[in-house]
Backbone bond lengths (Angstrom), bond angles and torsions (degrees), N, CA, C in turn:
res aa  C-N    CA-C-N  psi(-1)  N-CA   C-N-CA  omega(-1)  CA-C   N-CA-C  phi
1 X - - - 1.456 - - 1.525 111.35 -
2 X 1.321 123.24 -47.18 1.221 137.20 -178.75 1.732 102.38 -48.54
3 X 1.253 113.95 -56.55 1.604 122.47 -178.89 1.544 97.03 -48.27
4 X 1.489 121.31 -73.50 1.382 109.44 -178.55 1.228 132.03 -46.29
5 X 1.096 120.73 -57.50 1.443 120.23 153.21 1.389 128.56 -34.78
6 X 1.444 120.65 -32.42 1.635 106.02 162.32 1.438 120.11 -73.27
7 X 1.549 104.20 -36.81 1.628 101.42 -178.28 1.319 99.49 -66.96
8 X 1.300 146.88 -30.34 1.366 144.98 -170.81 2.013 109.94 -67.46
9 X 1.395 87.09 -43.76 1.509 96.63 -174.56 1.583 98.68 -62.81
10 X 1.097 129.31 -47.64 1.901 142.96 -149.52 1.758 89.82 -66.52
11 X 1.465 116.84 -46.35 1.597 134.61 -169.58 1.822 96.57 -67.22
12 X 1.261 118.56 -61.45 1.443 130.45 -161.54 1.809 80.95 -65.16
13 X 1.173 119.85 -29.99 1.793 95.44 -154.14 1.753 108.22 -95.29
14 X 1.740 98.01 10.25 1.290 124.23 -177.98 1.488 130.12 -93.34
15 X 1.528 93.52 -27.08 1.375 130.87 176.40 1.316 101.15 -48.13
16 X 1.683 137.06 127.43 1.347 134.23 152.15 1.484 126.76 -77.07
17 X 1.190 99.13 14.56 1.712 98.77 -168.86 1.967 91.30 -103.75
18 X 1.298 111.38 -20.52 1.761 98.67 -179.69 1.275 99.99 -90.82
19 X 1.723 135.47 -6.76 1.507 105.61 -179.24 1.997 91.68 -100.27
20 X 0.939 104.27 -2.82 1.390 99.17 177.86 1.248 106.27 -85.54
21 X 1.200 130.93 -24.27 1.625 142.09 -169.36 2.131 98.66 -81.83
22 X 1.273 88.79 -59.77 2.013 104.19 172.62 1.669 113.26 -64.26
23 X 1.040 120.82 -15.49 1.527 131.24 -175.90 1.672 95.61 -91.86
24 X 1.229 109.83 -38.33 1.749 97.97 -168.93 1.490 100.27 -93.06
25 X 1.454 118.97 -15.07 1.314 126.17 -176.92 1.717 97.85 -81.50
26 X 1.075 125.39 -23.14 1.531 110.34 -159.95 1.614 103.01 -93.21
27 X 1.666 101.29 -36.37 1.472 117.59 177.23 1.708 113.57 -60.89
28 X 1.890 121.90 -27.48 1.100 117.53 176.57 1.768 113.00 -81.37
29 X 1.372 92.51 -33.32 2.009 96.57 164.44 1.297 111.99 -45.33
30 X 1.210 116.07 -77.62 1.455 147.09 160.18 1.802 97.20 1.06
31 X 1.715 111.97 -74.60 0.859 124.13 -147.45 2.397 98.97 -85.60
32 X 0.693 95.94 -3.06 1.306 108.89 -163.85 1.575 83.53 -106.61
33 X 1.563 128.02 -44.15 1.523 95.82 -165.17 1.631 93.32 -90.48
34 X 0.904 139.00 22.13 1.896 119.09 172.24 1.134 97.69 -82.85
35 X 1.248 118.94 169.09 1.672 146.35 -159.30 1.009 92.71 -83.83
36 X 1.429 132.05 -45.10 1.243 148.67 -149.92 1.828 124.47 -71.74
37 X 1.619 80.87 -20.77 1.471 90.63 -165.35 1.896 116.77 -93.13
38 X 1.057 110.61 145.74 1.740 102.15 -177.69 1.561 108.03 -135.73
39 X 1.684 90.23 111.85 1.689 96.84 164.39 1.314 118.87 -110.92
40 X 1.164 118.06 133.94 1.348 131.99 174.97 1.828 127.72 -99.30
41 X 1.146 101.89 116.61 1.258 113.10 162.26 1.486 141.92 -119.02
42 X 1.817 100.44 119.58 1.548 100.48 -150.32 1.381 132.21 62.30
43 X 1.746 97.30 30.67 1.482 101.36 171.07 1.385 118.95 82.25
44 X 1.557 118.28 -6.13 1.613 138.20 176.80 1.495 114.88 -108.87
45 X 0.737 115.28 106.08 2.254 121.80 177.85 1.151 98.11 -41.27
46 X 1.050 115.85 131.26 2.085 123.39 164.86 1.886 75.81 -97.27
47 X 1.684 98.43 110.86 1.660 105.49 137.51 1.432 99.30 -116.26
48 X 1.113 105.92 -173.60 1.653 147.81 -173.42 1.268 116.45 67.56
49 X 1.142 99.97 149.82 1.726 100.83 175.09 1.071 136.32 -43.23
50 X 1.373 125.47 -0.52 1.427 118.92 -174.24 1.619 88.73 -100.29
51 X 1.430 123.77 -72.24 1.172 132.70 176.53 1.839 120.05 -8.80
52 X 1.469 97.20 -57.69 1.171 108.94 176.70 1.734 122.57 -92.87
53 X 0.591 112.40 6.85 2.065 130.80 150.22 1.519 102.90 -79.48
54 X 1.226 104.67 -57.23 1.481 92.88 170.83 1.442 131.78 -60.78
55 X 1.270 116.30 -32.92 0.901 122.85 156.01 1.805 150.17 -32.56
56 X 1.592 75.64 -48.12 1.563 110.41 -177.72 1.517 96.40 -92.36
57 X 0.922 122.06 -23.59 1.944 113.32 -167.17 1.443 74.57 -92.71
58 X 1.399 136.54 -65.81 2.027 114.50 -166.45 1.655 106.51 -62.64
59 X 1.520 123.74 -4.09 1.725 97.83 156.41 1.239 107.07 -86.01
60 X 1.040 137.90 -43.20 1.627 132.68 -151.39 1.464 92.73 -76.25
61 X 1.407 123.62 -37.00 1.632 101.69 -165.01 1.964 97.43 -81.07
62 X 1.195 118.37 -4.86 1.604 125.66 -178.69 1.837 97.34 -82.54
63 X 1.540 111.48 -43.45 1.128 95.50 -171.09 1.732 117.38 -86.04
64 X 1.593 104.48 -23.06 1.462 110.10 150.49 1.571 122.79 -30.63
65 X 1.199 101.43 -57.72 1.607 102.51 -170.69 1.333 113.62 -80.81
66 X 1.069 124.77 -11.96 1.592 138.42 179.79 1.706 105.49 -74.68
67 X 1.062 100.89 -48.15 1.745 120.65 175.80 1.258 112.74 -82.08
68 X 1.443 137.86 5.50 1.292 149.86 172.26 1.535 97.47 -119.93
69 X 1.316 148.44 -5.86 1.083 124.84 174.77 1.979 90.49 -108.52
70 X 1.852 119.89 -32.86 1.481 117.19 175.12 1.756 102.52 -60.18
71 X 1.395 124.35 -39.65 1.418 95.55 -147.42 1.533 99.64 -92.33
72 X 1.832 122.72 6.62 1.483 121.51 179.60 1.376 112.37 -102.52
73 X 1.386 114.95 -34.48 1.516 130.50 -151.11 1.892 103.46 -31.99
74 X 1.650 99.27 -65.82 1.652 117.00 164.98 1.692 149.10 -84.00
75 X 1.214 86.48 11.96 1.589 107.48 -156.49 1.431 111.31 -85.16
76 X 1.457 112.51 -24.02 1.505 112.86 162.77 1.284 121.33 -90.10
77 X 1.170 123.10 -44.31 1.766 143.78 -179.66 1.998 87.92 -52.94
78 X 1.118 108.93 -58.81 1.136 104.55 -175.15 1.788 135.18 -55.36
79 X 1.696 109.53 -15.42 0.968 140.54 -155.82 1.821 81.20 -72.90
80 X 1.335 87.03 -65.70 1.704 109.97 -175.43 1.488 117.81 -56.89
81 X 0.931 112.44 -51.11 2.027 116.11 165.75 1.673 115.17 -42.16
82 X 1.423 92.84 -33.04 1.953 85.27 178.65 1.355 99.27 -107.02
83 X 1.213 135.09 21.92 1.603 142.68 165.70 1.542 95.18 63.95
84 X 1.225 138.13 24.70 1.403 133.23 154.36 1.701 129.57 -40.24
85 X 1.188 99.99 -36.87 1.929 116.31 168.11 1.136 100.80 -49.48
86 X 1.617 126.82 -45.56 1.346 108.87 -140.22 2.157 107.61 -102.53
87 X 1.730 98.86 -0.67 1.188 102.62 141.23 1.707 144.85 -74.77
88 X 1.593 85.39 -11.19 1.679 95.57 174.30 1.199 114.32 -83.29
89 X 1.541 118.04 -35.47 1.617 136.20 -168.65 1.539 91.76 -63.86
90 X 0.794 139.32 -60.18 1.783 147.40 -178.49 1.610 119.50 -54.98
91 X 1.713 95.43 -6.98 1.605 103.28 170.14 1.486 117.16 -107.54
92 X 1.476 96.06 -4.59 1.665 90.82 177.90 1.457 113.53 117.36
93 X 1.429 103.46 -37.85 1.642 110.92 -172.43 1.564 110.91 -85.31
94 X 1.329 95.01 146.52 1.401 126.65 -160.17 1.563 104.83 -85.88
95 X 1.749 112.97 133.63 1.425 105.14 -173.35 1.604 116.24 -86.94
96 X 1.575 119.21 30.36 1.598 105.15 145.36 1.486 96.78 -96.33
97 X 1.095 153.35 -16.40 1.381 140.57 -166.17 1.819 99.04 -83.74
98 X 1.100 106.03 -54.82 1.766 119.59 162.83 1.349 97.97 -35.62
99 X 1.354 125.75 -68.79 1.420 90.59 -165.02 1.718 128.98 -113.93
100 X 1.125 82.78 23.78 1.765 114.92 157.99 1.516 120.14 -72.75
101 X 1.520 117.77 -44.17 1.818 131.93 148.52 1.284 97.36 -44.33
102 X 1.400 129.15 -79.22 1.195 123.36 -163.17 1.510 135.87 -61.72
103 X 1.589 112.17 -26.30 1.176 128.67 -178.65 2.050 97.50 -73.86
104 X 1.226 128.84 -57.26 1.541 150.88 156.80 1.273 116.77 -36.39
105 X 1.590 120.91 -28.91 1.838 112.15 156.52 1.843 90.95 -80.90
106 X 1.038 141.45 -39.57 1.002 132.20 -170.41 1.368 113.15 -27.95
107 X 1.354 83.98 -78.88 2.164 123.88 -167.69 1.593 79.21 -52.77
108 X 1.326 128.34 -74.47 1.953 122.04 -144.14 1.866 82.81 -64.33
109 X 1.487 136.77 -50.66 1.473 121.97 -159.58 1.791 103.68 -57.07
110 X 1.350 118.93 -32.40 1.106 92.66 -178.67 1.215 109.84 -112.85
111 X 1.705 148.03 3.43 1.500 115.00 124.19 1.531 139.59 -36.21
112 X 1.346 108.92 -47.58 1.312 106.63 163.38 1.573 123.97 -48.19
113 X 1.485 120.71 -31.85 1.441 112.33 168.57 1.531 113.37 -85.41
114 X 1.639 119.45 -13.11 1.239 89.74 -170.84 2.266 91.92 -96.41
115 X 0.976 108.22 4.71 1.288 105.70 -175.78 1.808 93.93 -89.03
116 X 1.320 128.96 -6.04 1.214 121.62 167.16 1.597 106.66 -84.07
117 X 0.980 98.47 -51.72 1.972 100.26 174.12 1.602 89.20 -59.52
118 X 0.747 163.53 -39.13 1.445 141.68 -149.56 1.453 106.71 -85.34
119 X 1.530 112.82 -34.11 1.831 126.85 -175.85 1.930 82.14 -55.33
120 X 1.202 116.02 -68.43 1.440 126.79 -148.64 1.446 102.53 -55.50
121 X 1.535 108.52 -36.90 1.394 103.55 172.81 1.683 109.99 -77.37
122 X 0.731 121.43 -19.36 1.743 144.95 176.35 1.916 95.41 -54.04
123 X 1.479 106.52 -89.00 0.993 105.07 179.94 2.109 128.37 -52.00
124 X 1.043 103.22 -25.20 1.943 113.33 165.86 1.583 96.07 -38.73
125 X 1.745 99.10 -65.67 1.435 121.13 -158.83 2.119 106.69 -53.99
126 X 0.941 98.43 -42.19 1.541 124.81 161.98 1.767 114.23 -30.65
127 X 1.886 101.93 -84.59 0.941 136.20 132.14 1.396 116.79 17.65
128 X 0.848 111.17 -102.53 1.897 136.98 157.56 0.852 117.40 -47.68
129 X 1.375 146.46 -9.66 1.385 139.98 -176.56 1.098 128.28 71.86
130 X 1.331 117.47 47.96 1.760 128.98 176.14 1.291 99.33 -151.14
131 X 1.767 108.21 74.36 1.421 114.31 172.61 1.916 96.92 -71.37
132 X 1.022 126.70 -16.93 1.144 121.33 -179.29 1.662 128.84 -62.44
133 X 1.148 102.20 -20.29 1.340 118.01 165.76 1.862 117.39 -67.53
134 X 1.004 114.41 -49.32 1.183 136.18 -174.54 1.572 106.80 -50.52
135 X 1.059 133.50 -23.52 1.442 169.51 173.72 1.524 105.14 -55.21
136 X 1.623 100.25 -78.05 1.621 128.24 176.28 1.232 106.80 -54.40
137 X 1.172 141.79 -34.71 1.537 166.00 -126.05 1.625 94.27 -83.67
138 X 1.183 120.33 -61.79 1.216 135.61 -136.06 1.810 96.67 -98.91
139 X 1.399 129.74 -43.24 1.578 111.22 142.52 1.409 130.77 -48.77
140 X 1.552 109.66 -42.86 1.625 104.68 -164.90 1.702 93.44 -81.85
141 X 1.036 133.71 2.17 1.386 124.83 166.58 1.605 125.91 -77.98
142 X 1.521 91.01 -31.25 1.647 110.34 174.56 1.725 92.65 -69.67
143 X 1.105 132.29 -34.83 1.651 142.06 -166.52 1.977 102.08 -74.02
144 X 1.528 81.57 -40.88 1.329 75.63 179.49 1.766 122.25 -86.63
145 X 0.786 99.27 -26.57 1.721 124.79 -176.95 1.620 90.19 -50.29
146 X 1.666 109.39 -49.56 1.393 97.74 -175.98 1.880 139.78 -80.16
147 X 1.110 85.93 4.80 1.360 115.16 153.68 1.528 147.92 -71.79
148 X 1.640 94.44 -54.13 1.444 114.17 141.54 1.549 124.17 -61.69
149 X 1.019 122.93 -48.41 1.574 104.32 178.12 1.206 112.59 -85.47
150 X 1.434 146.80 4.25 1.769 134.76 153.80 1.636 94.81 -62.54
151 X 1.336 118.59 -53.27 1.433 116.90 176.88 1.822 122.74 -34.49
152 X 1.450 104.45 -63.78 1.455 113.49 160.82 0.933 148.57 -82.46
153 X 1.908 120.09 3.09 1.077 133.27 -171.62 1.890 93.38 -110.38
154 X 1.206 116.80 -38.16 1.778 115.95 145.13 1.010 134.47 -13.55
155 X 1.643 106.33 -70.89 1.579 134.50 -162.95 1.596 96.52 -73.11
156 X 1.181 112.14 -47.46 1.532 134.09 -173.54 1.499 98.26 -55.04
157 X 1.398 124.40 -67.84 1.400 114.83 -176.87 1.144 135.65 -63.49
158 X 1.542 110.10 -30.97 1.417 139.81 -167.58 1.657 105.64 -64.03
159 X 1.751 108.89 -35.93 1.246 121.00 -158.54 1.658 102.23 -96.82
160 X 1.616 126.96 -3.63 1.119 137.88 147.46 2.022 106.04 -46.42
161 X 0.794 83.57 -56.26 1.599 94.30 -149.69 2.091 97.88 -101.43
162 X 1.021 124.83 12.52 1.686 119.07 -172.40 1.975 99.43 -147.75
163 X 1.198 80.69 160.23 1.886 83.72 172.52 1.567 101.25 -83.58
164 X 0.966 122.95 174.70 1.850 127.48 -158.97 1.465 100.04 -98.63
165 X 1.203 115.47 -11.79 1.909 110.90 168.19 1.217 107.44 -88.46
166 X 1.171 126.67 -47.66 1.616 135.89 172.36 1.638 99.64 -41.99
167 X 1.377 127.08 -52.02 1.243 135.11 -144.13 1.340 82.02 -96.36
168 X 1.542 137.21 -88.12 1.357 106.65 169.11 1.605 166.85 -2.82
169 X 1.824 85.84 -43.66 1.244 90.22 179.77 2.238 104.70 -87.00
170 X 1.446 87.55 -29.39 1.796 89.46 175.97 1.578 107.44 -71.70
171 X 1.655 123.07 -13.96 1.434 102.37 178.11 1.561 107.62 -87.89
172 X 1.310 100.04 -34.16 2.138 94.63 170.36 1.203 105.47 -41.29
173 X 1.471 120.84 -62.21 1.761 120.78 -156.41 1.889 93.76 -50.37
174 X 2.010 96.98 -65.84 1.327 107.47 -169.87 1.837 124.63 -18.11
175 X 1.456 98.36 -57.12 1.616 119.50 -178.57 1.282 107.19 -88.74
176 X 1.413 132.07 -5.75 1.754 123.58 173.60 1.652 77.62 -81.91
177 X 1.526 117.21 -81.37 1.583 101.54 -167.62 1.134 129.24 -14.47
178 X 1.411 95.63 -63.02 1.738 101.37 -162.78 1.443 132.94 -83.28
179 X 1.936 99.57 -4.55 1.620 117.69 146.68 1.336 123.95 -54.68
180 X 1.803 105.37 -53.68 1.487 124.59 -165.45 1.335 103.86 -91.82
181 X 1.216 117.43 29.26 1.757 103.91 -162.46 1.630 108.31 -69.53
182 X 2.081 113.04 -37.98 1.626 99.84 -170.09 1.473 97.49 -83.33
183 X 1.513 132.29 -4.43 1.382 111.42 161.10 1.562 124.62 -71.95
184 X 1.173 98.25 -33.90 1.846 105.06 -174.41 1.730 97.77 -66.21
185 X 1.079 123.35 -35.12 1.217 127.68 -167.33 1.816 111.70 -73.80
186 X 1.206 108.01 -22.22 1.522 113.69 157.24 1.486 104.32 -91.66
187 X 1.083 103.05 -54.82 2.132 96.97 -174.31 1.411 102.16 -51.15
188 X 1.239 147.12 -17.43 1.588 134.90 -165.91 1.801 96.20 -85.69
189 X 1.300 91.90 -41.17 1.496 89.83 178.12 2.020 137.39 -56.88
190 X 1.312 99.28 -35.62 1.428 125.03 153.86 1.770 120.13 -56.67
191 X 1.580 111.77 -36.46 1.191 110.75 173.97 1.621 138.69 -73.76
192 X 1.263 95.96 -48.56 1.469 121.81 161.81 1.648 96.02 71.31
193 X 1.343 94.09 -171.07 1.612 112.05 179.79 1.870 113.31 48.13
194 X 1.204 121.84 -138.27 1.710 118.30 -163.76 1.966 96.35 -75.91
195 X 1.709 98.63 -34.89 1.798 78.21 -166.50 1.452 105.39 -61.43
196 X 1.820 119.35 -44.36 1.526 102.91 173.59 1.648 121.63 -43.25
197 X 1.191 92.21 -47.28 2.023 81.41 -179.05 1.208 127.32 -66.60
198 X 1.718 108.96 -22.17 1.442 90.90 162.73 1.430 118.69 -119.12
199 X 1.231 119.16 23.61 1.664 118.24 141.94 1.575 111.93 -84.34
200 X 1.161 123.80 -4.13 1.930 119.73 159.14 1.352 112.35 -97.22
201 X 1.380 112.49 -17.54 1.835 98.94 165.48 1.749 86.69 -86.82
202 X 0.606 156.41 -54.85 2.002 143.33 -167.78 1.546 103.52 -43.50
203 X 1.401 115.99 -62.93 0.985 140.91 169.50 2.002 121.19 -15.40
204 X 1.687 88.31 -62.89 1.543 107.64 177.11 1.536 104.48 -84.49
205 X 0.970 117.12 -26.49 1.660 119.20 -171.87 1.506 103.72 -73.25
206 X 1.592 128.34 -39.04 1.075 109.33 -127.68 1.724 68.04 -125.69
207 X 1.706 113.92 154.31 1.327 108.17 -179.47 1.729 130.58 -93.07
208 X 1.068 126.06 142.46 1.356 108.86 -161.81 1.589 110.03 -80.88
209 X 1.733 92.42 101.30 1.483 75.15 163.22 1.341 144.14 -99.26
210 X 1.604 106.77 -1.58 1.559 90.47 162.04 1.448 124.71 -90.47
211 X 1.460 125.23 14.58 0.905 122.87 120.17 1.657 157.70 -12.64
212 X 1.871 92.64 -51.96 1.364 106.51 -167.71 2.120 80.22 -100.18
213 X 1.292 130.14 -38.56 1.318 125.92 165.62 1.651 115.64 -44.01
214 X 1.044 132.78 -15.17 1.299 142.65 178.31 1.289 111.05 -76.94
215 X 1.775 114.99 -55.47 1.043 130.64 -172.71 1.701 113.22 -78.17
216 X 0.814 109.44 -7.83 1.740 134.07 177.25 1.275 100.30 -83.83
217 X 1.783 130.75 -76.22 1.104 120.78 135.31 1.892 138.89 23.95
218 X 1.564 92.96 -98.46 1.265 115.29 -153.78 1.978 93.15 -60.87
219 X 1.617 108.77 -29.16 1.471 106.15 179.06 0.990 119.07 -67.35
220 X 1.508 118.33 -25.07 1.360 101.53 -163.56 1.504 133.40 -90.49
221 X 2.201 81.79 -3.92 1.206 111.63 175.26 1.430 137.60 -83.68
222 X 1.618 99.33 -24.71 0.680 111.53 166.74 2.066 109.45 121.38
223 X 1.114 108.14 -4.86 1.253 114.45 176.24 1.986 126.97 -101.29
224 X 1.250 109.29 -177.55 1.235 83.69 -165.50 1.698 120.34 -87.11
225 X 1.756 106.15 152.53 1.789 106.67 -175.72 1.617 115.94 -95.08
226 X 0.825 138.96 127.65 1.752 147.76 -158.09 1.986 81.50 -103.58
227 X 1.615 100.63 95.96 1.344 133.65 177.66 1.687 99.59 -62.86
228 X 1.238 102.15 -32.00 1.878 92.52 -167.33 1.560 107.44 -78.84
229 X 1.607 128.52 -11.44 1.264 127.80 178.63 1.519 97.18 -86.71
230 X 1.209 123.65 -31.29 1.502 104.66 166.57 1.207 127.37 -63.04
231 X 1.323 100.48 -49.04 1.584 98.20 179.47 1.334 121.24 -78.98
232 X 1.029 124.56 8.97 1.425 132.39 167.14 1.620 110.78 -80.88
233 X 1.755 111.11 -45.52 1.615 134.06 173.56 1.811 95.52 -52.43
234 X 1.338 99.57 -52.09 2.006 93.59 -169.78 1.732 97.65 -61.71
235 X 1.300 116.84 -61.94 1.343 131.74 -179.58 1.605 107.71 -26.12
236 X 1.739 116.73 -61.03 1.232 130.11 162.47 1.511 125.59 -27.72
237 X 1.367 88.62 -52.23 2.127 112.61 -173.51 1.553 94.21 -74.14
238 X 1.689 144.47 -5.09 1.015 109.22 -141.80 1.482 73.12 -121.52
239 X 1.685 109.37 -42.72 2.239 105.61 167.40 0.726 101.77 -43.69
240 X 1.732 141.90 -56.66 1.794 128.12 -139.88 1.635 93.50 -87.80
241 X 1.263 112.34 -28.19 1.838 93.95 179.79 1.415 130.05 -77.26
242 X 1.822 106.40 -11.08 1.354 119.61 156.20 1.582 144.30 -44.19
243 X 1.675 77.53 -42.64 2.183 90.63 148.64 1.197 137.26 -75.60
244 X 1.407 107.34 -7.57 1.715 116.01 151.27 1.260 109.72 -36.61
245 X 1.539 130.83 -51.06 1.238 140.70 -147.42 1.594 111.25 -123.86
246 X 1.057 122.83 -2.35 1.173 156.44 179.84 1.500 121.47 -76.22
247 X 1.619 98.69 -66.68 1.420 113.22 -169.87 1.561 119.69 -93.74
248 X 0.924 144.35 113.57 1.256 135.09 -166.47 1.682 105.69 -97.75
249 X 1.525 118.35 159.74 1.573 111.89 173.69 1.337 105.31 -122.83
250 X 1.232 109.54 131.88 1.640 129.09 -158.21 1.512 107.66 -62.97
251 X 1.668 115.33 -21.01 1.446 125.14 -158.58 1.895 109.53 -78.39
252 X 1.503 84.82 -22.04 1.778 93.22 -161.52 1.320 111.03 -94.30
C-alpha cells in the first residue's frame, strides 16, 4: 500500500490545480496581512493582530477544504479509466488496500499544502511579533489537518461508489456545512418548520468542522480547546475510512 501511495502522492504533487489553488491562497494571506487592507464585519473593521490571524486561519482552513474536495474529486475513478487497477490485481493486492493508497496520497497531498499555507501564516505571526504563536502552530495544525482529511477522505470514498458530479456536488454541500456549521446552527433556528428539521439532521450528520478550526485556533492562542470536538473529528475520520473497505468498484 505504502508503494501506491507514493506513486499516487508524486502524481497529486504534479497536479496544477493545487499550486494554483496555494498561489491564490498565499496571495489572499498576503493580502489580508498588509496594513493597508480593511475588512469589515458587521459594519465594524477587524484591526489588530489577533483579529486578523483569525482571519487568516478561517481562509486557509476554507481554502484547505476546497483543495481536499479539488485534489480527490477524480483521482480514484481515474485510476480505473487508464486501466491502472488492473496492474495491481496481478500483484496480489486487494482493491480495498488499492484504494486505501490512493485515498492516503489524497489526505497527506493536501495537508502538505495546507501545512504550506500554515508556514506563511507562521511567518505573518513572526512578522508581528508573536514568535510565540509559532510554537502552538504545530499541534493546532495536526487539529486542523483533521478537518481537512474528513473532507478528502469523503470525496475519496464517495467517488468509489458515485459518478464525479454526483460526488461533487455532495462534497460542496458536505464542506459548505461543515465550514458554516455555527452559522447554520443559528440560521436553522430563524427558519423553522421542515427546512429547520432537516438542516438539524445535516447539522448532526455532518461534522463540525469549523468547529474543529476554532479549536486549532483557540491553541494557538492560547485559550482553552473543547477535546471532545476533536475526538469526535478523529471518530468521524475513522466511519468515512470504513468505506475504503466497504465500497467496491464494479470496473476492476
Amino acid at each position: 500500500m505504502i508503494t501506491i501511495m507514493k506513486n499516487a502522492l508524486k502524481e497529486r504533487i504534479r497536479r496544477k490545480e493545487l499550486y494554483i489553488v496555494v498561489a491564490v491562497g498565499i496571495l489572499l494571506i498576503l493580502l489580508c496581512s498588509s496594513d493597508s487592507t480593511s475588512i469589515s464585519m458587521n459594519g465594524e473593521p477587524l484591526v489588530g493582530f489577533r483579529n486578523m490571524f483569525m482571519v487568516m486561519h478561517v481562509l486557509i482552513h476554507v481554502i484547505s477544504c476546497l483543495l481536499a474536495v479539488v485534489l480527490s474529486l477524480r483521482t480514484i475513478p481515474k485510476e480505473y479509466e487508464r486501466r491502472n487497477s488492473h496492474l495491481v490485481w496481478v500483484r496480489g493486492i486487494g482493491q480495498a488496500e488499492y484504494h486505501a493508497g490512493l485515498a492516503a496520497a489524497n489526505v497527506l497531498a493536501t495537508a502538505f499544502s495546507a501545512a504550506f499555507l500554515y508556514m506563511v501564516l507562521a511567518g505573518y505571526a513572526v512578522a508581528k511579533g508573536h514568535a510565540s504563536y509559532v510554537v502552538r502552530m504545530l499541534p493546532a495544525y495536526l487539529i486542523l489537518t483533521v478537518s481537512v482529511s474528513i473532507v478528502s477522505l469523503l470525496v475519496s470514498v464517495l467517488s468509489i461508489c458515485l459518478p464525479s458530479m454526483a460526488v461533487g456536488i455532495l462534497a460542496v454541500l458536505f464542506a459548505g456545512f461543515g465550514v458554516l456549521h455555527g452559522f447554520l446552527e443559528i440560521f436553522k433556528n430563524a427558519v423553522g418548520g421542515a427546512g429547520s428539521a432537516s438542516m438539524s439532521f445535516l447539522l448532526k450528520v455532518i461534522p463540525d468542522l469549523n468547529g474543529l478550526q476554532k479549536q486549532a485556533y483557540n491553541l494557538i492562542i492560547g485559550e482553552r480547546v473543547d477535546l471532545h470536538l476533536v475526538w469526535f473529528g478523529l471518530f468521524a475520520l475513522w466511519v468515512i475510512s470504513s468505506g475504503l473497505f466497504i465500497f467496491k468498484k464494479k470496473e476492476a
